[in-house]
N, C-alpha and C positions, 0 to 999 in steps of 0.2 A: 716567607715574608713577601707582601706585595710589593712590587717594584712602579712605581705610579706613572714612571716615564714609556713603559711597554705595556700598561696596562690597557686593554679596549672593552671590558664589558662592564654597559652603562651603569649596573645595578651596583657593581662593585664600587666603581668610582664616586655612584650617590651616597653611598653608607661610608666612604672614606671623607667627602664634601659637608658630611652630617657631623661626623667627630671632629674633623679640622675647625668646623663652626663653633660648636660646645667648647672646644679647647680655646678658641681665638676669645670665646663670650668669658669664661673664668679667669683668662690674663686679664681682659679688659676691668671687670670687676677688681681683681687686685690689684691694678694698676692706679685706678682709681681711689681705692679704700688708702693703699697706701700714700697716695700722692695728696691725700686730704690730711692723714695722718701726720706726715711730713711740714705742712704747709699749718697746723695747727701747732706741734711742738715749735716751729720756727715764727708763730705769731701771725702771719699772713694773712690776707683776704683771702678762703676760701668759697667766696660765692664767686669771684674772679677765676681761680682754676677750677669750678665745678663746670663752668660754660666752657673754659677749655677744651675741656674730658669730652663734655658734652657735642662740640665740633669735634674732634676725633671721632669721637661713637660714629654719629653721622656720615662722614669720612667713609668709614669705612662700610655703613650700611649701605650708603650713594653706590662703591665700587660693588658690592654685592648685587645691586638692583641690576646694574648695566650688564654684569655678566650675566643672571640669571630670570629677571624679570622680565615679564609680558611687557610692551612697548605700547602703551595705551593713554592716551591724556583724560579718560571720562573718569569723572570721582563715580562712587557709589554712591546714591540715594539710600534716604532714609526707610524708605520703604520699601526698596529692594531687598527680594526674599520675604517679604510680609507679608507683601498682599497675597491671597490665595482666587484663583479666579475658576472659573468653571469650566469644565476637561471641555476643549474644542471638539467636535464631533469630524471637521476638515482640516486635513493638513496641507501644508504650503499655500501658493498663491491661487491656486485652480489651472484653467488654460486663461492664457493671455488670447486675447483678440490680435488678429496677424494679417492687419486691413491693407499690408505691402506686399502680400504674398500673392501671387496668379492662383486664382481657384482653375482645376479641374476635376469635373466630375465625371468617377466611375463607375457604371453601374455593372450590377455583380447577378448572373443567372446560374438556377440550381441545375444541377447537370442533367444530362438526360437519365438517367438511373436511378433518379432523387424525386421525380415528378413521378409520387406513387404515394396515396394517403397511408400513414399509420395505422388508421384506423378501420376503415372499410374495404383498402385498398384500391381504393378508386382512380383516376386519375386528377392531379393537381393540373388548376390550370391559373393563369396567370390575373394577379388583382391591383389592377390598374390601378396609378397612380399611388400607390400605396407601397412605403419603402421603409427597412430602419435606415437612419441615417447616422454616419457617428466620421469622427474627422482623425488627419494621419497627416503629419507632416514626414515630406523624406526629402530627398536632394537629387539634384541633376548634378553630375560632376561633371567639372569646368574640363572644357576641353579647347584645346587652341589651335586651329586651324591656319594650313600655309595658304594666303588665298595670292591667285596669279593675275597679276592687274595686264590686261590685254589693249591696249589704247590704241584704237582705230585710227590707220592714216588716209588721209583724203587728200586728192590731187586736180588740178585744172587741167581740160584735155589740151588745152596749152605748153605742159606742163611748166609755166615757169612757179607754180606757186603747192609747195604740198603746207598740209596743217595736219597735226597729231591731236587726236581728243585728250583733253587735260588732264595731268596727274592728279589723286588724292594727296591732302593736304599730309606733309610727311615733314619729322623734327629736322632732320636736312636733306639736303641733298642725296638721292642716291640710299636713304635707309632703307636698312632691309625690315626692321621693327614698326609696327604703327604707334599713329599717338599712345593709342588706348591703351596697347601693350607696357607704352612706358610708365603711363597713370594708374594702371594696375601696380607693376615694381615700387612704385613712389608710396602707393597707401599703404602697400603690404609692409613697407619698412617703417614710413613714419606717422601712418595710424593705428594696423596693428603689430609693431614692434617686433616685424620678423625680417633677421638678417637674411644679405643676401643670399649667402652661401645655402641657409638654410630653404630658403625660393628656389635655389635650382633643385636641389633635391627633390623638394615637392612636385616641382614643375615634369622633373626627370620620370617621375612615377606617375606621371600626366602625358607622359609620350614626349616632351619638350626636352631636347638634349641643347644646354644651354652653359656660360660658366657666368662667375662673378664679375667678371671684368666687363662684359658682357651688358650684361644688367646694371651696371653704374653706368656705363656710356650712354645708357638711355635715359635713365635721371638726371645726370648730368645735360646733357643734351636739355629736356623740358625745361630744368630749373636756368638754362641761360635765359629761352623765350619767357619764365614768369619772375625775371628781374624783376623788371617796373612794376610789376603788381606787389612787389617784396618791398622794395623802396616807397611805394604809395601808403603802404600799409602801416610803416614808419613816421610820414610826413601825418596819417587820420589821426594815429595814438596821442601824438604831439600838440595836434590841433584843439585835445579835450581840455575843461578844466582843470580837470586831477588825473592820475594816471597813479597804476601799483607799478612797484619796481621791486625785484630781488633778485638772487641770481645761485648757483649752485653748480657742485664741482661738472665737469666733462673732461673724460681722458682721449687724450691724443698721441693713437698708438704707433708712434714711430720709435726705430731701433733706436735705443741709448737714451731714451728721452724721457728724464724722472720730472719734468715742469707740468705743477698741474694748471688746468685750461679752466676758463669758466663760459657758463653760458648765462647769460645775461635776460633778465623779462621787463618787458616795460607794456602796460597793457591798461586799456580803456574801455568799457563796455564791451561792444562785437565786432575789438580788433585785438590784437596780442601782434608785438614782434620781438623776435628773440635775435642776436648777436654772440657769438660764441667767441670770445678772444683769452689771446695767452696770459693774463693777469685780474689779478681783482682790485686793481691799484685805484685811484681818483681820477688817472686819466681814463682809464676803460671804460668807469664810471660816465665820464666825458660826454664820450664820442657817444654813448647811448642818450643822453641827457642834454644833449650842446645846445646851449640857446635857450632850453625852456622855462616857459614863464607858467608860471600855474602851482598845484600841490602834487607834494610828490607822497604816494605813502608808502613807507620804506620800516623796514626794523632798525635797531639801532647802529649797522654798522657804520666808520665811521666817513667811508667815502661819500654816503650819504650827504654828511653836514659838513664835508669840503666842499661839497656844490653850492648846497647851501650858501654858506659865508662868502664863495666866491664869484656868484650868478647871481645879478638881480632878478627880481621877479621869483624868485628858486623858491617856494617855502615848502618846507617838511613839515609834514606830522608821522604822529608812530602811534603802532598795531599795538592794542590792547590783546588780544590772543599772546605774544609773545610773555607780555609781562605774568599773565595767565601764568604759561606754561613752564615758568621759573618756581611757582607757588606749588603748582601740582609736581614739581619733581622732587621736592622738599617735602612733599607734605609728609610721608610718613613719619618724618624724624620732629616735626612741628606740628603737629595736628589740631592743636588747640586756636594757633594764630593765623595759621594757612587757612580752617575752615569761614575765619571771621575773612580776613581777605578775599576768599574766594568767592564766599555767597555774594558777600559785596559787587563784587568784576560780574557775577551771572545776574546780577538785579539791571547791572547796565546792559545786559545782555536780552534781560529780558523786556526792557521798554521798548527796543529796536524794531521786536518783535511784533509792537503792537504795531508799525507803523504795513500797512499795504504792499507786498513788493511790486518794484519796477520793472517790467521787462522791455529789452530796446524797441519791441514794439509799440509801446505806448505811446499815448497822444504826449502833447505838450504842456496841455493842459492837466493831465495825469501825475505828471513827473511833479508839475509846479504844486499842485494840491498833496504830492507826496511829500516835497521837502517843507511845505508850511506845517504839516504836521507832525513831522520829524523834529523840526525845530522849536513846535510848541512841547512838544513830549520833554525833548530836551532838556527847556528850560523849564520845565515845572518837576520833572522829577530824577534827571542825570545830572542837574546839576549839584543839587543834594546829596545824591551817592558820591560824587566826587569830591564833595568835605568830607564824606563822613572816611572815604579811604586814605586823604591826606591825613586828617586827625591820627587815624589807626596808624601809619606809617609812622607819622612824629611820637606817637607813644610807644613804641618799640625800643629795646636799646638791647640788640644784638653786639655779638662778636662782629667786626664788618668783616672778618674773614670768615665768617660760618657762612652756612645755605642761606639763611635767613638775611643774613646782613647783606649777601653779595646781589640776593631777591630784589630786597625793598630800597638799595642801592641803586640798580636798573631801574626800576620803576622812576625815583626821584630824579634822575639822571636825564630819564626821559620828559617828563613832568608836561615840558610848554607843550610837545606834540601831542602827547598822550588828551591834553587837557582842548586841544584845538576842535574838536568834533562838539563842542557845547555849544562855541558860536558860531557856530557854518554847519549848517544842516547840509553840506554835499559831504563834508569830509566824515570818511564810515568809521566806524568802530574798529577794525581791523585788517590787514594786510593779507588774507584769509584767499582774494582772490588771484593775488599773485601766484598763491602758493598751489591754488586748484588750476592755476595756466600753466605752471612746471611738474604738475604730476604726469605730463604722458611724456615729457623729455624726458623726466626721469628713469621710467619705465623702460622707454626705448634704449636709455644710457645700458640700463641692469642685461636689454637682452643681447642687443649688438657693441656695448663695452665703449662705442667712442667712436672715433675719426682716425683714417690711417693718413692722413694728407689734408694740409691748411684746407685747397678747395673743398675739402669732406665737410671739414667745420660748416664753412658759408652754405651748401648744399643744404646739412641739416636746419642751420638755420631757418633756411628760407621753407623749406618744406614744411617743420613744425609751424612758423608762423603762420601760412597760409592756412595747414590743417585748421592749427585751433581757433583762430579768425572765424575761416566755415564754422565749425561748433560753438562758437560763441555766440553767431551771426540763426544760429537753428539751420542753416544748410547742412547739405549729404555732402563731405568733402572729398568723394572721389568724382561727383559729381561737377563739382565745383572747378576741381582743377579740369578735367574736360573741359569745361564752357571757357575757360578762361585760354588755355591752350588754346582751343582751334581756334579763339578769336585773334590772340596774341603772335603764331607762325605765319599766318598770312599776313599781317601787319603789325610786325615788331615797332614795339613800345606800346604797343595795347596794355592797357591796365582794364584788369574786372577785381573790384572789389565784392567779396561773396555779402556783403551787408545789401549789394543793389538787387542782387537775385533771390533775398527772402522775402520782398512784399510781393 
């Protein structure tokens, strides 16, 4: 007899997961039969408990997807698997062009035991200027060097007066680490998402006998000099007319401490700042938001529309993506009413489409000729989509506890923001960009798990918003933090926003 609690090999437990299924599908069926049965000898509305059944079904399909389905929001097209196209003759991309990289060229001579024709045996001799040519990327491995700063001193044959040649610029006093060193530490954790612990390793197998503790004192250290550039960065977001807001879990690993943390995004074109604090409450909401006048685009929670109501000038609207992705998580168990709602949500998706994108390099003149015609598109052809999905919503009359009901629920709940992108050609279609400014905290959350210490909080913060700022902005952000660094240790309260150093 299998025992399913010691059981480990997968195949077995697939073919026990196959009859637990069959088995759960034949209760449900007579669960049903009978419950209809029941409900007919006792005179009942049975099209009232068929929707029932029918939310159970679903229920239980839902709980089946989340353990065992792929985690994907693309429907499948009609044509998908239809078209048949003609066998590629190239596979993948080719070589990319690598116009960052130092060209050097080496040239290659045949040995001397080799200069002897095949054929007559003659001797070969060399034909100028004539080479095959063919390309090799390899790497130079990083190496770190102690260097010994020797500072000349100079004295009057007086001697009442000696002078020492000037120190290099150093995060304080007396450091043994340079800038650059630090600014290495800082990208490697919070651009590409590699903990410390796991940097001295690397470092260690680099000749660098280093620990953790170590390497936070130097990020810590930088991130005091790039305050002001952290707080500037805060005061530009604010300054815009709209800004995305969301925010998502951050764990703060201190012993005994089950309170989950969030981190906080508020972000404008090519700036982004993040906040990391211990609640998701209206006040957290607050102090990210305090004061501001403008649109906020936000999902529906509901700290959101406490600001709202409590903040003049505050107006909300909400991300069409979300409502989306309430449709598409139902859709298997609704496929007939999700397919009419969904085409619907892509036709508004796809008018958007017609419109030019903006990059923050654009004139002014660019921008403005982009929102008149956003808002011509708008009004001639999303405003019609957005009857015809009101209509379809009121002609519905689910379970309001099914999939469906709880769907088109959200959706009308949301309604005024949803519907605010028709008369203001600034406000977007969806909250899409918040969500692509929290996928590298994210990432970094999954590899280094969190903050061991409030300061850790602030730290990441500041670091990720500056990163993605640069990336927003089309700067190199280890770059970035450099420039900003050496301008900022010599004269604290420097502010360099990376938006100045992309034109």
């Amino acid at each position: 007899m299998i025992q399913i609690e010691s059981e480990r090999d997968p195949e077995v437990l697939r073919q026990v997961a196959l009859l637990l299924d069959r088995e759960n599908q034949k209760l449900i069926d007579r669960i049903k039969h009978l419950s209809l049965e029941n409900a007919r000898l006792r005179g009942e509305d049975g099209g009232r408990l068929q929707l029932e059944l029918d939310a159970l079904k679903e229920l239980l399909a839902r709980r089946e997807r989340e353990l065992f389905a792929a985690s994907s929001e693309r429907r499948p097209h009609e044509h998908d698997g239809d078209v048949t196209t003609p066998a590629q003759t190239q596979r993948g991309h080719g070589p990319r062009p690598q116009p960052q990289l130092a060209l050097i060229e080496k040239v290659h001579d045949l040995a001397a035991d080799q200069l002897r024709c095949d054929v007559c045996g003659g001797e070969l001799s060399e034909w100028r200027n004539q080479f095959e040519d063919s390309e090799e990327i390899t790497v130079i491995e990083r190496s770190f060097t102690l260097v010994r700063h020797r500072r000349k001193k100079y004295r009057c044959a007086c001697n009442a007066n000696v002078a020492t040649a000037p120190a290099p610029v150093k995060l304080k006093a007396g450091a043994r680490y340079s800038v650059e060193f630090a600014v290495e530490v800082a990208a490697a954790k919070y651009l590409d998402h590699m903990p410390l612990n796991r940097q001295c390793r690397q470092m260690g197998r680099e000749g660098l006998i280093v620990d953790t503790q170590t390497l936070w004192d130097q990020i810590e250290s930088l991130a005091c000099h790039l305050q002001p550039t952290y707080e500037a960065l805060k005061t530009r977001v604010l300054q815009s007319d709209l800004v995305h807001a969301d925010e998502t879990t951050w764990r703060y690993l201190t012993k005994g401490n089950t309170k989950k943390w969030w981190a906080w995004s508020v972000s404008a074109g090519d700036a982004v700042y993040y906040r990391i604090a211990d609640s998701r409450s209206s006040e957290a909401a607050g102090h990210l938001l305090n004061g501001y006048r403008g649109i906020v685009m936000a999902d529906g929670y509901s700290a959101y529309g406490a600001l709202a109501r409590g903040q003049p000038g505050f107006r909300l609207v909400h991300c069409w993506a979300h409502v989306r992705r309430k449709f598409v998580e139902i859709a298997d168990n609704y496929p007939a009413e999700c397919s009419g709602i969904l085409d619907l949500i892509g036709q508004l998706y796809a008018v958007e489409r017609l419109v030019p994108a903006v990059s923050p390099g654009s004139t002014e003149d660019q921008k403005a000729e982009s929102l008149r015609l956003r808002a011509q598109l708008r009004n001639e052809r999303s405003r019609d989509l957005v009857s015809r999905i009101r209509s379809w919503a009121l002609d519905q009359h689910p379970l309001p506890e099914s999939g469906l009901g709880k769907a088109i629920a959200y959706m009308m709940q949301m309604w005024k923001g949803l519907t605010a992108f028709v008369d203001d050609p600034r406000v977007p279609l969806d909250n899409n960009a918040a969500e692509r400014a929290l996928r590298d905290l994210v990432l970094g959350r999954k590899n280094h798990y969190g903050s061991h210490s409030k300061r850790g909080t602030e730290v990441a913060a500041l670091f990720y918003s500056l990163v993605e700022s640069a990336l927003a902005s089309g700067v190199e952000p280890k770059s970035f933090l450099l420039k900003a660094a050496f301008a900022a240790i010599p004269n604290p309260g420097t502010v360099t926003l990376p938006h100045t150093l992309s034109n």
